[in-house]
VEXLOLO-962201 format. One line per 8 residues: number of its first residue (from 1); their letters; for each residue z, x, y of C-alpha. Coordinates in nm, 3 decimals. Layout:
<pts>
NUM> A> Z,X,Y ~ ...
</pts>
This chain:
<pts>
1> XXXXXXXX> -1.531,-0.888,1.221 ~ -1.696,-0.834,0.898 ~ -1.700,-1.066,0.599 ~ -1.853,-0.930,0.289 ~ -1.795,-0.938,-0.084 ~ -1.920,-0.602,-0.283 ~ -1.913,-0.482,-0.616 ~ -1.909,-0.099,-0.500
9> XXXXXXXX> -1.536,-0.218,-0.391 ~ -1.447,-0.214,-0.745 ~ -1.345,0.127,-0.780 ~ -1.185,0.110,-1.132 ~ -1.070,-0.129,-1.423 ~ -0.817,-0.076,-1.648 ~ -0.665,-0.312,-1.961 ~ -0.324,-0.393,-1.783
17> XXXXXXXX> -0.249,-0.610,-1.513 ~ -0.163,-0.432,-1.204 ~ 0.136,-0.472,-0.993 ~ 0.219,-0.183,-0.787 ~ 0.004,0.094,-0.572 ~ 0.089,0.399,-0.381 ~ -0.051,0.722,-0.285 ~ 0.036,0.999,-0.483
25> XXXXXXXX> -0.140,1.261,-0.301 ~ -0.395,1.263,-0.042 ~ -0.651,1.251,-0.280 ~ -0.496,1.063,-0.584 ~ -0.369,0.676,-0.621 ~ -0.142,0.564,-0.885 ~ -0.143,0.222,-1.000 ~ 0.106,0.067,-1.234
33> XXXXXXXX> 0.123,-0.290,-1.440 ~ 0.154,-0.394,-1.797 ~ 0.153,-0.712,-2.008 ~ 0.568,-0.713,-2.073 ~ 0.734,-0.673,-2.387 ~ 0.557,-0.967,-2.598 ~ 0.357,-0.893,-2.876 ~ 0.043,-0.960,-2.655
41> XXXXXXXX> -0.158,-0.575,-2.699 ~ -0.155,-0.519,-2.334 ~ -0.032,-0.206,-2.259 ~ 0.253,-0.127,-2.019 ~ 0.189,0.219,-1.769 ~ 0.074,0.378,-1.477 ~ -0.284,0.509,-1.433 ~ -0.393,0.793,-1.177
49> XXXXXXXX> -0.691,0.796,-1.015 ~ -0.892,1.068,-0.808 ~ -1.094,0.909,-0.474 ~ -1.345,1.088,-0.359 ~ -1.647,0.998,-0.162 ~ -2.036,1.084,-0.235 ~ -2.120,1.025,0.153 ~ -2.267,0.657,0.041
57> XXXXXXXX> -1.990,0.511,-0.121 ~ -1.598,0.591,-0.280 ~ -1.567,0.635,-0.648 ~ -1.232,0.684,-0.844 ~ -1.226,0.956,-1.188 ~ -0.955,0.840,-1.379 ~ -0.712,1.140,-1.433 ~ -0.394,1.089,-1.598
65> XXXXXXXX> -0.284,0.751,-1.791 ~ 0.139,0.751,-1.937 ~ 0.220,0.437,-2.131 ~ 0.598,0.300,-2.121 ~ 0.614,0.154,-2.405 ~ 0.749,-0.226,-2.435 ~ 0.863,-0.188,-2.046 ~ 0.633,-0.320,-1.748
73> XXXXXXXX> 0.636,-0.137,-1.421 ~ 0.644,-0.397,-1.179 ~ 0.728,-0.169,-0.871 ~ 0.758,0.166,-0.844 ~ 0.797,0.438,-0.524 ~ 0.683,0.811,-0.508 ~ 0.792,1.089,-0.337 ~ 0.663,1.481,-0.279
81> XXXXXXXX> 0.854,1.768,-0.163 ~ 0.601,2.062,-0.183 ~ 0.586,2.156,-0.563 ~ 0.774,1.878,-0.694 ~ 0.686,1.544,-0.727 ~ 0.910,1.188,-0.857 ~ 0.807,0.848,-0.977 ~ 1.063,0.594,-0.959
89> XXXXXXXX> 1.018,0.281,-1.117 ~ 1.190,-0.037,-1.175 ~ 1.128,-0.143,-1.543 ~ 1.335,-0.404,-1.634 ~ 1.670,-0.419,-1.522 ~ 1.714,-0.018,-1.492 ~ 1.561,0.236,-1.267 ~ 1.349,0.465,-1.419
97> XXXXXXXX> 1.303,0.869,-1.264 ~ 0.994,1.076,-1.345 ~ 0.887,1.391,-1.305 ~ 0.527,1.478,-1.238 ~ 0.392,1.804,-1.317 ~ 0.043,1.920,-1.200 ~ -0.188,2.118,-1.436 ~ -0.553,2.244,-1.422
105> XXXXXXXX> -0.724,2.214,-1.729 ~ -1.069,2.353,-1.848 ~ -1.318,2.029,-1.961 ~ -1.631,2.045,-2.134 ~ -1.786,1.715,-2.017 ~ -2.155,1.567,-2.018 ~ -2.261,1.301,-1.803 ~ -2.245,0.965,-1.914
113> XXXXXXXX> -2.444,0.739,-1.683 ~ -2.238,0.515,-1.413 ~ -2.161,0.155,-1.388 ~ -2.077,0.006,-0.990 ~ -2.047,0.324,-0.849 ~ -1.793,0.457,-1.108 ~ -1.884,0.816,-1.257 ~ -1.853,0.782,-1.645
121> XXXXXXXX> -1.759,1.124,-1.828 ~ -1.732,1.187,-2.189 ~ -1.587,1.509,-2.362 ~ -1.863,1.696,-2.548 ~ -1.751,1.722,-2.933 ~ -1.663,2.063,-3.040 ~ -1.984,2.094,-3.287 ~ -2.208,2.083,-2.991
129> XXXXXXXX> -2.036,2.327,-2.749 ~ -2.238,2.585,-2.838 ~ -2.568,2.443,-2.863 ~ -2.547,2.206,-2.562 ~ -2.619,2.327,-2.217 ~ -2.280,2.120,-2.088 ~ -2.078,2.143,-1.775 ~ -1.771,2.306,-1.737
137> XXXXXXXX> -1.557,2.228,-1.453 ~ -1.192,2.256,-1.424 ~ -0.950,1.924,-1.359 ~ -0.620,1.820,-1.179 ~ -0.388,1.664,-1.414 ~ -0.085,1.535,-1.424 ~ 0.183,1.528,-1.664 ~ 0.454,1.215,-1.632
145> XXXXXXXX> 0.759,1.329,-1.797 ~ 1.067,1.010,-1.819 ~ 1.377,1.189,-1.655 ~ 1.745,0.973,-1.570 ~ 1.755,0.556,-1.610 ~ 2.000,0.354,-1.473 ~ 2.100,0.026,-1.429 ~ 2.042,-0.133,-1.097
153> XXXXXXXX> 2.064,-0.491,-1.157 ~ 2.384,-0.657,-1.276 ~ 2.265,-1.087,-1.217 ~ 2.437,-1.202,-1.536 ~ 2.140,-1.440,-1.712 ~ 1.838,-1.181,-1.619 ~ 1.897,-0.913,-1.459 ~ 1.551,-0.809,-1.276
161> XXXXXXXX> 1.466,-0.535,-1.068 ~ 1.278,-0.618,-0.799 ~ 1.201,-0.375,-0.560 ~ 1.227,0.042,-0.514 ~ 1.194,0.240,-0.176 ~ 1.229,0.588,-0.127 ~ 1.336,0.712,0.218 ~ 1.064,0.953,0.371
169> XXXXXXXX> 1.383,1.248,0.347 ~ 1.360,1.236,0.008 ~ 1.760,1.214,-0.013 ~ 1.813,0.838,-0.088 ~ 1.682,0.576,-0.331 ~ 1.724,0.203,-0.196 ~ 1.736,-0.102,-0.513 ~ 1.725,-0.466,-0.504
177> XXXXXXXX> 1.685,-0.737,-0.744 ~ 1.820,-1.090,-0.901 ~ 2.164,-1.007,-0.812 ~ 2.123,-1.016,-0.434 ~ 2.253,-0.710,-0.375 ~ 2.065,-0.400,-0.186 ~ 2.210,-0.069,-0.363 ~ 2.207,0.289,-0.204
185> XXXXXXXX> 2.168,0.584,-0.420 ~ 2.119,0.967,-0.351 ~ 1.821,1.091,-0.463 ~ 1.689,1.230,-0.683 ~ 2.024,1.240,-0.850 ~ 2.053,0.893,-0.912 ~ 2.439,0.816,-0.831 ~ 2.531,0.515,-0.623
193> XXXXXXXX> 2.632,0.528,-0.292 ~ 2.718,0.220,-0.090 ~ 2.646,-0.162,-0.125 ~ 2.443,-0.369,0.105 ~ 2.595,-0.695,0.161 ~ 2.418,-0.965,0.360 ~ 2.157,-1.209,0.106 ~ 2.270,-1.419,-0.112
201> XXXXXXXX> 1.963,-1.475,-0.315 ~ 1.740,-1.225,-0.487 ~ 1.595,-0.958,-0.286 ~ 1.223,-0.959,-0.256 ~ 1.095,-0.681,-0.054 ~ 1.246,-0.352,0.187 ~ 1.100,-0.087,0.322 ~ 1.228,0.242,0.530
209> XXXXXXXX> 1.150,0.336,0.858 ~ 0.969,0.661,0.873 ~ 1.140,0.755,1.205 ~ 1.504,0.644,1.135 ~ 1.734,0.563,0.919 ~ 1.664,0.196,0.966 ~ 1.621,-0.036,0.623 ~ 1.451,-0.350,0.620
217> XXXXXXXX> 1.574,-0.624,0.354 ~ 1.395,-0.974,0.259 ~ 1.525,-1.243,0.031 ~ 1.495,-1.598,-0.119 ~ 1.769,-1.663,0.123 ~ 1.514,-1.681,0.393 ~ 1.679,-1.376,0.590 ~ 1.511,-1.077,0.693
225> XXXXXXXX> 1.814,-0.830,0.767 ~ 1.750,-0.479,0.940 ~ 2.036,-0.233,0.856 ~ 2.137,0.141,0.944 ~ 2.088,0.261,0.615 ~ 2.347,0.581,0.725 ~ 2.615,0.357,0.886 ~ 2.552,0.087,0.550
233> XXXXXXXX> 2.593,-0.171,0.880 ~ 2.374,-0.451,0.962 ~ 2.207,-0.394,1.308 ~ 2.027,-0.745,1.322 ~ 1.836,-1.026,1.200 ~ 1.485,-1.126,1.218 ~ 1.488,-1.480,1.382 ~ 1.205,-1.745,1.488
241> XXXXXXXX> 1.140,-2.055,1.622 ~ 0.976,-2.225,1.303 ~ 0.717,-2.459,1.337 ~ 0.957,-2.864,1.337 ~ 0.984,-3.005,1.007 ~ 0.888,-2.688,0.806 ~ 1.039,-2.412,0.611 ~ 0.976,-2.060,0.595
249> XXXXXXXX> 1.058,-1.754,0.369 ~ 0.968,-1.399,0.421 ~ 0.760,-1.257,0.152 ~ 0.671,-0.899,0.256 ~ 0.783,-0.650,0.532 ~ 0.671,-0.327,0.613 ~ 0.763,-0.090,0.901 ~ 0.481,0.125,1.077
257> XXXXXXXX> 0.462,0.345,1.364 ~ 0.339,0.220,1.713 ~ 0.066,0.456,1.845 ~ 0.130,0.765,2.036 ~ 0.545,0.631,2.076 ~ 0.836,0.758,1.863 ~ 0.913,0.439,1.765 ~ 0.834,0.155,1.514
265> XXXXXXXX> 0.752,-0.168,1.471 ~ 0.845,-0.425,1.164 ~ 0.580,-0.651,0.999 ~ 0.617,-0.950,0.774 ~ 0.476,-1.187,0.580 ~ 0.585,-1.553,0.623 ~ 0.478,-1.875,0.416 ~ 0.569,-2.241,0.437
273> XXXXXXXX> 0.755,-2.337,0.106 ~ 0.828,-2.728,-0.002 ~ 0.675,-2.978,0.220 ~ 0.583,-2.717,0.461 ~ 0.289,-2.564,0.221 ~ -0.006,-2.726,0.374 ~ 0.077,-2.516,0.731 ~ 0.009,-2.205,0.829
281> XXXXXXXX> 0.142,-1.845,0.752 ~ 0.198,-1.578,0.947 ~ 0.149,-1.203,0.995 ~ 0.482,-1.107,1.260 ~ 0.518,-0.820,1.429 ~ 0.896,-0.733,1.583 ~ 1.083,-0.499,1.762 ~ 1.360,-0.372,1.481
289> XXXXXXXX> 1.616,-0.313,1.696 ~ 1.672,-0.613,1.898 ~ 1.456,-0.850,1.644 ~ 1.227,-0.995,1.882 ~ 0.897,-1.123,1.766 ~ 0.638,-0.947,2.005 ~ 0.281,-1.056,1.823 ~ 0.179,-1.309,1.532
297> XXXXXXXX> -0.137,-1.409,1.337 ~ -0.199,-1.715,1.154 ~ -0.368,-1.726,0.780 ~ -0.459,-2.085,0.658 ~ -0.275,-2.000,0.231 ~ -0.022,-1.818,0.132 ~ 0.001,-1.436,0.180 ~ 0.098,-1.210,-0.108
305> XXXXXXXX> 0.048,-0.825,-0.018 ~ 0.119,-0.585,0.322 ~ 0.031,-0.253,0.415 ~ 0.019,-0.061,0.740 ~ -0.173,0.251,0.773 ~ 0.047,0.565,0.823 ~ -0.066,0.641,1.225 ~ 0.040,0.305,1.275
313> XXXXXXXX> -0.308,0.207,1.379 ~ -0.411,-0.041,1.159 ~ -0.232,-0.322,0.916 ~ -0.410,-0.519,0.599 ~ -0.284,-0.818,0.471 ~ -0.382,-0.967,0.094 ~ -0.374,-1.341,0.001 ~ -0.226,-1.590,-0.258
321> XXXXXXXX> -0.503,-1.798,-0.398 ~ -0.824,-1.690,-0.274 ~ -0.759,-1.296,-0.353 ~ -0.900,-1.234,0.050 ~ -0.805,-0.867,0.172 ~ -0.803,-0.841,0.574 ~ -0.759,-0.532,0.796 ~ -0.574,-0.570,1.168
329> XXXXXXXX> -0.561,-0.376,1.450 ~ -0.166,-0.328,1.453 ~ -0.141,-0.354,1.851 ~ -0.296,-0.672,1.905 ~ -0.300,-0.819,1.507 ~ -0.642,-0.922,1.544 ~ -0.831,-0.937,1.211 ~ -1.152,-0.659,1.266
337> XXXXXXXX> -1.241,-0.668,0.864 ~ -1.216,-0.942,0.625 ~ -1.324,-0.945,0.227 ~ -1.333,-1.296,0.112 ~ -1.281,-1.323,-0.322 ~ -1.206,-0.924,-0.318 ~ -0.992,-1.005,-0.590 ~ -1.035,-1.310,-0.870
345> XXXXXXXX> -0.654,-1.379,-0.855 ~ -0.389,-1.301,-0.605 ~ -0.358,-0.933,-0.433 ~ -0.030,-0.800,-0.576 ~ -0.020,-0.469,-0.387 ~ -0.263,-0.266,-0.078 ~ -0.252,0.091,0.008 ~ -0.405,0.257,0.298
353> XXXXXXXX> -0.617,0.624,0.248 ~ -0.348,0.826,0.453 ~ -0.485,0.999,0.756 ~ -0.185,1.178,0.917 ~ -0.182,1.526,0.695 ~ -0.186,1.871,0.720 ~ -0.374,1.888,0.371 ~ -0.707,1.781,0.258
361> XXXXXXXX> -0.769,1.355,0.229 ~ -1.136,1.193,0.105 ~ -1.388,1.255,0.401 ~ -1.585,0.949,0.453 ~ -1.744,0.735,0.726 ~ -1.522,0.465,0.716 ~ -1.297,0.414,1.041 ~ -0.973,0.293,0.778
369> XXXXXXXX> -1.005,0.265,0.395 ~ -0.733,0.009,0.151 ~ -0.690,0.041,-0.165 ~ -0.585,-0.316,-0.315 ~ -0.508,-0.389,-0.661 ~ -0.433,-0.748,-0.875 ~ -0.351,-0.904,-1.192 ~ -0.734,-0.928,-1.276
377> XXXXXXXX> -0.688,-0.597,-1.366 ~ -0.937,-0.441,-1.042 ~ -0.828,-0.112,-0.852 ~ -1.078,-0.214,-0.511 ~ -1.123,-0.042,-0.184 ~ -1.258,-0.202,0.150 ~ -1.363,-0.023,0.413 ~ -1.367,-0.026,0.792
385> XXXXXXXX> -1.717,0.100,0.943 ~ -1.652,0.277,1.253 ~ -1.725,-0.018,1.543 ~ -2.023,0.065,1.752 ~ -1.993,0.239,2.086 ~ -2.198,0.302,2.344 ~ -2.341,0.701,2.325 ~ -2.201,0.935,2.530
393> XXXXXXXX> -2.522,1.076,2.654 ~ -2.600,0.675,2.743 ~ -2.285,0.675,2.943 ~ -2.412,0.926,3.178 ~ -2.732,0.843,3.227 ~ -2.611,0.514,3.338 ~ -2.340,0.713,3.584 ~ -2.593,0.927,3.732
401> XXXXXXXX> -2.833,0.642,3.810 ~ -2.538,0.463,3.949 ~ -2.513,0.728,4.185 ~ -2.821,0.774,4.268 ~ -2.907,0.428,4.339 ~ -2.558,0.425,4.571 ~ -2.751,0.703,4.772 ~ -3.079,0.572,4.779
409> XXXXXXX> -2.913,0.237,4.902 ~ -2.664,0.398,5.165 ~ -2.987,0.579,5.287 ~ -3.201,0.261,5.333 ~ -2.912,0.136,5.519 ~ -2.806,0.408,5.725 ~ -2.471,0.468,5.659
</pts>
């Protein structure tokens, strides 16, 4: 287990706060945040970057920034279906649908030096086209277009919304917020569907099951329901023995495939609230279907961001006060990578560098690669190096003189 603290992790700053991360491609991370509606001057958008890696280190090009005006995006979920792809984002009280186009453009650009590890372009100005020897390269864009916004949050003093999942299908939308209720909506469409009912406080976090149609809902309420998402029925609830004297609340859940099974596991964040907030948290790791806790690892401060990788393989975990990011091995939990600081304030959102696809994803020597973001404003990464192994070519030399040591010593005794 590593611990390290690096400024080549800082793969970008931008002037917002950032609250929400996600893959939009293989190559390409969007990031999303804003200052609110006061009269402050920080903006209110989503940024996309580009990752790539120069075999030393990552770096991230900045390629498309949209603004939303007074409205901050808090959350937001993205989906692909070949050509076209969807932002939806909860701004607000509504539910906001994009569009995202993809365009290559023609740019004239010079070099402008580099600062951590970040690549620094400028356009050349149209006067010296001709007379400069510049570079001309040609660059993904992507064009954010607002489409449909409704209103998924009725609580009558502020209506908030909270949290946005998209199922993997593509074909429904999944909303929850201040008015404890977990909404079902087709997708991309937009039209309601069917209620949740089971919380009675606000909804905090949910997440779909890539191989189901099972739908994972956390509260204030201290429940942690898991739901056929099909059926709108509840199928059970997440239950433990807490530690005497103490309470608990979920904070975060996530499901992620076991390894080499067709099944999944559930993950969650859980910290000690009241009188309970000098005790430990907890990463959990449960069987959906029957709600048994199977694993757990304890942190020593409150936990604030979840990830797991998309083979299932590996989980990261981002903390309250100290900003710490920490990567797991998902079968066991135990921590193989921690960054201590990563952040300056707490980590409000981790994605992993996908590795299950059919398309092309940024080649580097890491072993697993998270992308972690915060209100300090920091897009990071924090890499896994591949642990150390003994050489194949080792391995048999060590086998053969095994076996020829055997002979020589069945020889000397004569059997």
């Amino acid at each position: 287990m590593g611990n390290r603290k690096n400024r080549e992790d800082i793969l970008a700053r931008v002037n917002f706060p950032l609250y929400a991360v996600q893959m939009l491609s293989n190559r390409h991370v969007i990031v999303g945040g804003g200052g609110g509606s006061s009269k402050t001057g920080v903006a209110n958008g989503f940024e996309i970057f580009e990752i790539s890696h120069n075999g030393r280190i990552f770096l991230a090009e900045e390629v498309t920034r949209h603004e939303t005006g007074p409205s901050v995006v808090m959350n937001f979920s993205t989906f692909k279906n070949g050509k076209h792809t969807f932002i939806v984002a909860g701004q607000e009280n509504h539910c906001q649908l994009y569009s995202v186009d993809s365009v290559i453009i023609k740019e004239d650009v010079v070099n402008a030096g580099s600062e951590n590890g970040l690549e620094l372009r400028e356009r050349k100005p149209k006067s010296k086209l001709k007379t400069d020897n510049n570079k001309n390269s040609k660059k993904l864009k992507f064009v954010i277009k607002p489409s449909d916004s409704v209103q998924s949050d009725f609580s009558g003093e502020e209506p908030l919304l909270r949290v946005i999942r998209i199922h993997p299908s593509g074909q429904l939308l999944a909303t929850g917020g201040t008015d404890c209720q977990v909404r079902l909506w087709k997708f991309p469409k937009l039209e309601p569907t069917k209620v949740l009912q089971g919380h009675t406080k606000e909804i905090d976090d949910m997440d779909f099951s890539s191989l189901n149609n099972h739908l994972i809902t956390i509260a204030k309420d201290g429940l942690a329901i898991v739901w056929d998402c099909v059926k709108a029925k509840e199928i059970t609830k997440l239950k433990w023995q807490q530690p005497e004297g103490s309470k608990y609340l979920f904070k975060r859940c996530r499901f992620g495939k076991i390894e080499d099974t067709d099944s999944c596991a559930v993950y969650t964040l859980s910290n000690p609230t009241g009188l309970a907030k000098k005790q430990k948290s907890f990463l959990q790791k449960w069987i959906p279907e029957s709600g048994e806790l199977i694993n757990v690892c304890t942190f020593d401060e409150s936990l604030s961001a979840l990830a797991v990788r998309d083979d299932g393989r590996f989980v990261a975990v981002g903390s309250m006060f100290s900003g710490s990011v920490s990567i797991h091995a998902s079968f066991s939990l135990q921590k193989v990578l921690n960054v201590p600081g990563a952040h300056s304030m707490f980590v409000t959102g981790l994605e992993f560098l996908p590795v299950n696809s059919d398309l092309t994803t940024v080649t580097s020597n890491a072993e697993a690669a998270v992308l972690s973001i915060s209100v300090d404003n920091h897009l990071c990464i924090h890499t896994l190096n591949y642990r150390k192994t003994i050489p194949v070519w080792f391995a048999i030399v060590i086998l053969v003189a095994a076996i020829f040591l055997t002979f020589i010593l069945c020889s000397y005794l004569g059997i």
